[in-house]
N, C-alpha and C positions, 0 to 999 in steps of 0.2 A: 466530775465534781470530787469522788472520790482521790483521783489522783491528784488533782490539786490540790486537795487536803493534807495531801501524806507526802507531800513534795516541798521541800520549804523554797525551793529556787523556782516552783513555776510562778510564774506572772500574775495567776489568782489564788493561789494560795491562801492569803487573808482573806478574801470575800469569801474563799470556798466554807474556812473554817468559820466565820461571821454568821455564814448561811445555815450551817451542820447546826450552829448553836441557835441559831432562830427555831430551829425544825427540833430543838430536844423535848419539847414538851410534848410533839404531835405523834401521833405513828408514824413513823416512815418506813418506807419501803426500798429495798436494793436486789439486786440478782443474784442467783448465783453467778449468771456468767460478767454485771458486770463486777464484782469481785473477781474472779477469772482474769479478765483483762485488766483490770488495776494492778492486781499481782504481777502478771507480764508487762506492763510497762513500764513499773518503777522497777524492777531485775533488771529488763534491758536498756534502761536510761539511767536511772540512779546506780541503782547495785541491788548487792546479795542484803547489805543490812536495813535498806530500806522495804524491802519489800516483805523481809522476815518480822520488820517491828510492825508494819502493815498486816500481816497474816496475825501475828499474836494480839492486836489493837483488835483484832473483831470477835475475842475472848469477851473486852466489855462493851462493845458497841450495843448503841439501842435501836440500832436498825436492824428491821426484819428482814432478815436474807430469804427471798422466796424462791423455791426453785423453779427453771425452768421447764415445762412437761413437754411431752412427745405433742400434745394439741396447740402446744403455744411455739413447737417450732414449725409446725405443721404452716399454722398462721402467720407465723412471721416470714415462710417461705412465699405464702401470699402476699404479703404484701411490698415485698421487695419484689416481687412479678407488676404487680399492680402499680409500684411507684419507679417503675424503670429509669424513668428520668432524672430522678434522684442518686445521690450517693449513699443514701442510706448501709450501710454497713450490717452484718450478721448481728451483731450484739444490739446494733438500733432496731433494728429489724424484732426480736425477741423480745427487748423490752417494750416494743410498741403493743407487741402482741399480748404479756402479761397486764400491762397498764390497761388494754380494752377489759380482758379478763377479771381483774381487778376492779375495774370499772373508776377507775383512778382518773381526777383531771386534773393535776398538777403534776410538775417536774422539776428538780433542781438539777442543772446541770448547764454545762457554756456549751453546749453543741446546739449548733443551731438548726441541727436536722429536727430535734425535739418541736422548735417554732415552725416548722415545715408539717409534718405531720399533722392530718386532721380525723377525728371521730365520727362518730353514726353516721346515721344514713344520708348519702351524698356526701359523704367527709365534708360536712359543715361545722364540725367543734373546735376550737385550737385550745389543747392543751395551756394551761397555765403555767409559764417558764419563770420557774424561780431563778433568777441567776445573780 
């Protein structure tokens, strides 16, 4: 989501920022790592200036960067065990783990592993995909 936001040539671009401005009134929540990974991806697709006006853009951002801890990588290493099957990635993987942490049941974002992933006991929740 983020990096569609800060991409003016991705494909969702508009709905990302559409979205961002739906969610300004609400708390929301972002990672440190996926920050992290938004930063490496518009560097290594866009450039140096896109990802620097990205880095200085979270000066005013009203998203709460929360960081990753040692228990929530502990847990996300769980559950990329647990969801073998899946493609779930490190940073899905993390933010799944924070989001239970949190106890958060919404998502904004076009990755469809977010609608893949489920909560409590018997992973009978699905998250709410903002997208």
């Amino acid at each position: 989501m983020l990096y569609a936001a800060a991409n003016e040539d991705d494909g969702n671009h508009l709905r990302a920022l559409e979205l961002l401005q739906s969610l300004a009134d609400e708390p929301t929540v972002t990672t440190d790592h996926i920050v992290l990974e938004t930063w490496f991806l518009l560097r290594s697709r866009v450039g140096r200036h896109a990802s620097m006006r990205f880095w200085q853009g979270l000066r005013n951002t009203p998203l709460r960067i929360e960081c990753v801890t040692a228990v929530d990588l502990e847990r996300g290493l769980a559950i990329a065990e647990t969801w073998e099957d899946q493609t779930f990635d490190f940073v899905d993987c993390t933010s799944f783990a924070v989001i239970e942490r949190m106890r958060l049941r919404k998502a904004a974002t076009f990755d469809r592993d977010f609608a893949i992933f489920r909560l409590g006991p018997g992973r009978r929740e699905a998250l709410e995909v903002l997208t």
